[in-house]
VEXZA-815464 format. One line per 2 residues: number of its first residue (from 1); for each residue x, y, z of C-alpha. Coordinates in steps of 0.02 Angstrom, whole numbers. Layout:
N
NUM> X,Y,Z  ...;
This chain:
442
1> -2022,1387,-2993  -1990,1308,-2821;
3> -1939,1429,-2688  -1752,1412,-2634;
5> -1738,1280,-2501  -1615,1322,-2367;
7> -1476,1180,-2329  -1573,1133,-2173;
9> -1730,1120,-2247  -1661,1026,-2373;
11> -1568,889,-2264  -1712,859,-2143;
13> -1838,876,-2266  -1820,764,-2439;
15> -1908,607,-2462  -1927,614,-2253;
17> -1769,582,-2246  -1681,683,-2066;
19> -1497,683,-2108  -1467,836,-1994;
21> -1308,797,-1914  -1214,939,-1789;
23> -1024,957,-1788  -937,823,-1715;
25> -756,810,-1653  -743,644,-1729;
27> -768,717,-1908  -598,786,-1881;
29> -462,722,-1989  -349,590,-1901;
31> -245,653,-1791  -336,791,-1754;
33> -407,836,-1567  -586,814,-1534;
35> -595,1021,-1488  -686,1143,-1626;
37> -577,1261,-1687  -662,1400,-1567;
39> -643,1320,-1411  -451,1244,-1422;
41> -454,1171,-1208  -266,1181,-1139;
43> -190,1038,-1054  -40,1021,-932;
45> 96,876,-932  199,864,-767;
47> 353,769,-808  433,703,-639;
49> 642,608,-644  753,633,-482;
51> 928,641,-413  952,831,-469;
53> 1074,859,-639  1267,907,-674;
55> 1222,1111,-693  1350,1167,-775;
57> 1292,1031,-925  1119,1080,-908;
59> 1087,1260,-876  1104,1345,-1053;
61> 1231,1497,-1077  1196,1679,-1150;
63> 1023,1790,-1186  868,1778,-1148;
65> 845,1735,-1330  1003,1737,-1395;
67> 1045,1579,-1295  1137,1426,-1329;
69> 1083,1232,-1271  1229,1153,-1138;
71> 1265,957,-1181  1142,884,-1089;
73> 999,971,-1174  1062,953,-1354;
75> 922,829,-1386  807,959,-1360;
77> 868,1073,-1523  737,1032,-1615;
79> 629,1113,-1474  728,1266,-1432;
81> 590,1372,-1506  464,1283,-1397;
83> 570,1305,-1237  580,1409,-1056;
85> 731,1374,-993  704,1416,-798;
87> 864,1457,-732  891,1530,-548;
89> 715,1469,-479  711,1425,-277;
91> 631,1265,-194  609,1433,-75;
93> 478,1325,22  598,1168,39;
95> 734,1263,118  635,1389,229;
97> 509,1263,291  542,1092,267;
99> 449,969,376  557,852,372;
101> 757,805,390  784,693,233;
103> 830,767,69  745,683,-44;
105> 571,666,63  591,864,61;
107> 635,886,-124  504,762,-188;
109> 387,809,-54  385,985,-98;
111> 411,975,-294  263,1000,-345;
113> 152,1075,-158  281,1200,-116;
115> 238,1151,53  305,1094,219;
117> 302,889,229  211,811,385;
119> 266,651,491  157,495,489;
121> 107,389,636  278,317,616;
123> 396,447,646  565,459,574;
125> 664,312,519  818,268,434;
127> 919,403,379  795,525,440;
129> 648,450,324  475,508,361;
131> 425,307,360  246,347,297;
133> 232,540,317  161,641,176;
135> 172,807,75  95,950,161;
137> -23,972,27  -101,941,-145;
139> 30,962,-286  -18,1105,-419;
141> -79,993,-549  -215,893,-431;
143> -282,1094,-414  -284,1092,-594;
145> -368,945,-612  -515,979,-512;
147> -539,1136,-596  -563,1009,-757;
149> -674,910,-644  -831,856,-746;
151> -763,920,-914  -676,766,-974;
153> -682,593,-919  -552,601,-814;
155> -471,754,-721  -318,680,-734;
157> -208,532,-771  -51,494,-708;
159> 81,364,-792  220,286,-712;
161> 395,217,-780  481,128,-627;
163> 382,184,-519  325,65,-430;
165> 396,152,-255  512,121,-123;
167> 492,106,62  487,290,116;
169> 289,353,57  355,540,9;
171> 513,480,-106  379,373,-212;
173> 252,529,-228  281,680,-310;
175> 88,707,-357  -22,729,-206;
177> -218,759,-223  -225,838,-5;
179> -101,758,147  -99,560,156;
181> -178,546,-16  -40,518,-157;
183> -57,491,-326  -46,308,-359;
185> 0,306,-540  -20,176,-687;
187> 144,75,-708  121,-29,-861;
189> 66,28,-1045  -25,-139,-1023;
191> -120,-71,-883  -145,112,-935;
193> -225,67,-1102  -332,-84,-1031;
195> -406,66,-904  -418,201,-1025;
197> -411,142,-1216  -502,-45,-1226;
199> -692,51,-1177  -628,208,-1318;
201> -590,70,-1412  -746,3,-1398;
203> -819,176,-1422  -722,183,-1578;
205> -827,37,-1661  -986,115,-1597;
207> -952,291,-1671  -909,194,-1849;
209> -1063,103,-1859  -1158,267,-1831;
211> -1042,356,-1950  -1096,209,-2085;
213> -1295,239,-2018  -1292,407,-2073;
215> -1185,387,-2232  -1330,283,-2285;
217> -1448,454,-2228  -1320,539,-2355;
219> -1319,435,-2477  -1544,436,-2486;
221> -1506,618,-2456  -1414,631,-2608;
223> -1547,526,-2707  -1688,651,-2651;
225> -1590,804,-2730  -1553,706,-2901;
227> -1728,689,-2926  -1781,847,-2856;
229> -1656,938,-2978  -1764,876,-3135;
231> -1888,999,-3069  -1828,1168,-3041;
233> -1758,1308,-3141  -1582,1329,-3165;
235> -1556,1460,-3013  -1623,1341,-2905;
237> -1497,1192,-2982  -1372,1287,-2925;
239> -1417,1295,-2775  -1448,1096,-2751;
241> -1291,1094,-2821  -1213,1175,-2679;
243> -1319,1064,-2563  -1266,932,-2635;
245> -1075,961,-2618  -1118,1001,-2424;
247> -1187,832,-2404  -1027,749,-2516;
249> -912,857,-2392  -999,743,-2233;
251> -1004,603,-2303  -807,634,-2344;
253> -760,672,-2160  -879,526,-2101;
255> -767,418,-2204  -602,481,-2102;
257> -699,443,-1933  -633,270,-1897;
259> -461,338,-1867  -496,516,-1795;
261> -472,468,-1591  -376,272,-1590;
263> -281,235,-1467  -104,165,-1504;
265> -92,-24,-1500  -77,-108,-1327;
267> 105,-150,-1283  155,-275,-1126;
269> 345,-209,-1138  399,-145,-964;
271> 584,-123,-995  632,67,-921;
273> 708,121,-1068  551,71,-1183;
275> 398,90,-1059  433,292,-1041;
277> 377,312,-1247  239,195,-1226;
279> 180,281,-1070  201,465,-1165;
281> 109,381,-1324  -39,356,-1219;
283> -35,519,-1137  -34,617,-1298;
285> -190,515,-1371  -276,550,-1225;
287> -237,723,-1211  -296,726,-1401;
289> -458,629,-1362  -483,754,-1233;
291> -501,615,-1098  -399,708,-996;
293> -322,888,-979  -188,845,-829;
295> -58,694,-859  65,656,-737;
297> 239,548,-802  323,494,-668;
299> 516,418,-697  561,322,-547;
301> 549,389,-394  653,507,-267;
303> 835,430,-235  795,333,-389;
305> 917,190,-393  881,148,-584;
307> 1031,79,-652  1063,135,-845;
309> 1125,-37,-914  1076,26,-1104;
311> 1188,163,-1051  1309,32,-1014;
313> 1326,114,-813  1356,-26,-686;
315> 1309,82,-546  1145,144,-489;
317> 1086,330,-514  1065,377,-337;
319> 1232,317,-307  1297,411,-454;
321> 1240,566,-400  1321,576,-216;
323> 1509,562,-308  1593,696,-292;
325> 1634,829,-411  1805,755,-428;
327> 1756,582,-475  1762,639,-685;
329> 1681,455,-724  1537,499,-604;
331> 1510,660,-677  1510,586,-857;
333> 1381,478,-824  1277,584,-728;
335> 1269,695,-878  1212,550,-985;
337> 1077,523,-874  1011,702,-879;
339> 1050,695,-1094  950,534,-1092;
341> 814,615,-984  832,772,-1115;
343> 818,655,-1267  641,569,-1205;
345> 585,719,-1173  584,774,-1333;
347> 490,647,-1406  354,684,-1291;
349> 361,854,-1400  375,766,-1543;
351> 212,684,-1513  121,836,-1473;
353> 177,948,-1601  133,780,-1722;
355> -65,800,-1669  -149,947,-1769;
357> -291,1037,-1669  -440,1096,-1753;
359> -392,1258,-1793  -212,1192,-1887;
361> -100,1201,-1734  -11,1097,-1636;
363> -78,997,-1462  92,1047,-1400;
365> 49,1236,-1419  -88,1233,-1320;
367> -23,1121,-1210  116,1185,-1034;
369> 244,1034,-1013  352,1044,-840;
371> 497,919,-812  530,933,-606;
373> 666,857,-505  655,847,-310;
375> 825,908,-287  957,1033,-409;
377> 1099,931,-385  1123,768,-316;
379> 1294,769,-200  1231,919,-119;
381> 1036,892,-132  1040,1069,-150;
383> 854,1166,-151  917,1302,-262;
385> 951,1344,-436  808,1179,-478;
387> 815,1112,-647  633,1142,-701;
389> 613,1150,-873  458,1229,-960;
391> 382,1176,-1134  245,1231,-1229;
393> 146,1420,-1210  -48,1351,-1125;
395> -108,1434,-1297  7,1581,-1301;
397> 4,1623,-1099  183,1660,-1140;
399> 317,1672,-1239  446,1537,-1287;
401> 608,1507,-1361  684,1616,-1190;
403> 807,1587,-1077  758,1655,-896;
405> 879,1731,-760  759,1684,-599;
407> 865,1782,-480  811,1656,-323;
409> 626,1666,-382  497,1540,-263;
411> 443,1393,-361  272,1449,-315;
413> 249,1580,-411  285,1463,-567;
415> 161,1355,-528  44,1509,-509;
417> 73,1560,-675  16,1383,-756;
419> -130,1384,-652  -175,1556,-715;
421> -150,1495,-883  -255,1342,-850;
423> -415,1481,-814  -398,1457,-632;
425> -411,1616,-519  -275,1603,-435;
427> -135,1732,-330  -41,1618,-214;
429> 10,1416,-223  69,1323,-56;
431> 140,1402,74  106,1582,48;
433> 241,1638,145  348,1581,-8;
435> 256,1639,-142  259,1813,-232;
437> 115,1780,-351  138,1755,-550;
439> 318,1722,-597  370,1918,-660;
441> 459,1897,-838  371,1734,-903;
């Protein structure tokens, strides 16, 4: 009687036939990230919109967990599990030390550096513009993304919707990688998937035609034990029998390979409204490819002068938000904004909690989403009380579903907290005289 064959012997060995094949991401079911179940990465999403919010129609009401949504985030119901509401949390940096006289250079500016903006060889301008100054330093997700340096194939993308900028450098750049060095983002669908997708695309087809090369190997492999079966006692069938099912269990994932990483078709459409889910479409394939681990979606700029026609608003945002508190109509459609902003947000979660990891959870759980805004709110361009919102736990860094009373906290220290969750070793983010460390509570 033949002596048992083990399952490697067995695929390298039969009729000289090497089917040995290691574990591949792409043998993953579609939909499914390209990360073993074992080694789950975590990713970061920065979502960026200006001109502050109406707070009493953002900011939600009661416990820490016994909380309730205001209007403006009813969109986001679906989510409330998957929520940190951030309430009470200081641009401490931005009104201790701001560089600069202009309120939206400082909000957007410091947003994400929580640190002091710098002139440019131009001075100040207009309305006390910093013509083509610059954030004081890199924003927290350009540290992240060089701590991803090398890992994936890029350490980090960034997506734009409206975005294409306005005069003033610092209003147009929220995402800085060091001084005088923004982050230029991709404004099109169009453009991001011709730059990222067409070679995965392309990679796609490759990794099929190898897929069908080795169901071939399978297939011979499969051959070899048939006649090999004829041979042996019944023990030993039993065994082949197994061996065989292992090989049928390949071959059945090398089947589902053709769909396990596509990207989503390319779309030319541009319209405001439309290019945000496009742009968040892409980012969550990517994410899932793991082709990047830091995405950037930038809405517009700071001052953003978008007009809302679908909303049916005749005036511009910007000038929305500098009514005053008595102007009801204002007010109204201010809060529309911030529900619409609520509302695309949550299909960004949609399409993360839609992708399955390895291990049978969600992209979105291992995954820390952060809507900014450069200011709180926009008649006042006010530094305090921001609007951050936090989605997602980084793979369980912390817990959600809470509602958080910040008591004046420095944005810092939130941004030192995702870093820490990211696996960087870090204490302090941008100016350190404005930063406590992790952010107690989260």
């Amino acid at each position: 009687m033949t002596s048992p064959l083990s399952r490697r012997t067995l695929l390298r060995g039969l009729g000289g036939v090497a089917v040995g094949l290691p574990f591949l991401g792409a043998m993953l079911r579609p939909g499914r990230s390209v990360a073993q179940p074992s080694a789950i990465p975590k990713r970061l999403i920065v979502v960026y919109r200006g001109n502050g919010v109406v707070p009493e129609r953002w900011f939600a009401s009661g416990g820490e967990t016994d909380f309730t949504l205001a209007s403006s985030m009813a969109p986001l119901a679906r989510h409330r599990d998957d929520l940190v509401i951030l309430d009470g949390l200081d641009m401490t940096s931005a009104v201790e030390r701001p560089g600069g006289g202009n309120g939206h250079d400082v909000g957007t500016g410091h947003c994400c550096t929580a640190t002091a903006i710098v002139q440019g060889p131009s001075g100040v301008g207009e309305f006390g513009h910093l013509w083509d100054g610059s954030a004081g330093g890199a924003s927290f997700d350009q540290v992240a993304a060089r701590h991803f340096e090398g890992v994936t194939p890029y350490s980090s993308l960034a997506f734009g919707i409206g975005a294409e900028g306005i005069r003033q450098a610092i209003p147009s750049r929220p995402f800085w990688r060091a001084p005088f060095e923004p982050v230029i983002p991709m404004h099109s669908a169009s453009q991001a998937f011709d730059r990222v997708f067409a070679p995965l695309a392309s990679s796609v087809a490759e990794q099929a035609a190898r897929a069908a090369r080795r169901r071939r190997v399978l297939d011979a492999a499969s051959g070899d034990l048939s006649r090999l079966r004829g041979r042996v006692g019944a023990d030993d069938r039993r065994r082949l029998d197994a061996h065989a099912e292992s090989i049928a269990d390949i071959a059945r994932r090398l089947d589902d390979l053709p769909g396990a990483c596509a990207a989503p078709a390319r779309d030319d459409r541009t319209a405001y409204e439309v290019l945000g889910r496009l742009q968040m479409d892409l980012a969550t394939r990517a994410l899932a490819c793991d082709l990047t681990r830091v995405v950037t979606l930038q809405y517009s700029t700071g001052q953003s002068g978008t007009r809302f026609r679908w909303l049916d608003h005749a005036d511009g945002h910007h000038g929305l938000s500098h009514e005053g508190d008595s102007n009801a109509t204002a007010v109204n459609q201010l809060a529309e904004i911030d529900t619409w902003y609520a509302g695309e947000l949550a299909y960004l979660l949609d399409q993360l909690a839609a992708v399955e990891e390895g291990d049978g959870s969600r992209l979105l759980d291992h995954t820390a989403v952060l809507l900014v805004n450069e200011i709180g709110k926009g008649n006042t361009h006010t530094r305090r009380r921001m609007p951050f919102l936090l989605a997602g736990s980084a793979g369980g860094a912390w817990r959600t579903g809470r509602n958080l009373q910040l008591g004046g906290r420095p944005h810092g220290d939130l941004f030192v907290s995702i870093l820490r969750a990211l696996g960087l070793d870090v204490t302090s983010f941008g100016d350190p005289d404005f930063c406590n460390g992790p952010l107690a509570g989260l």
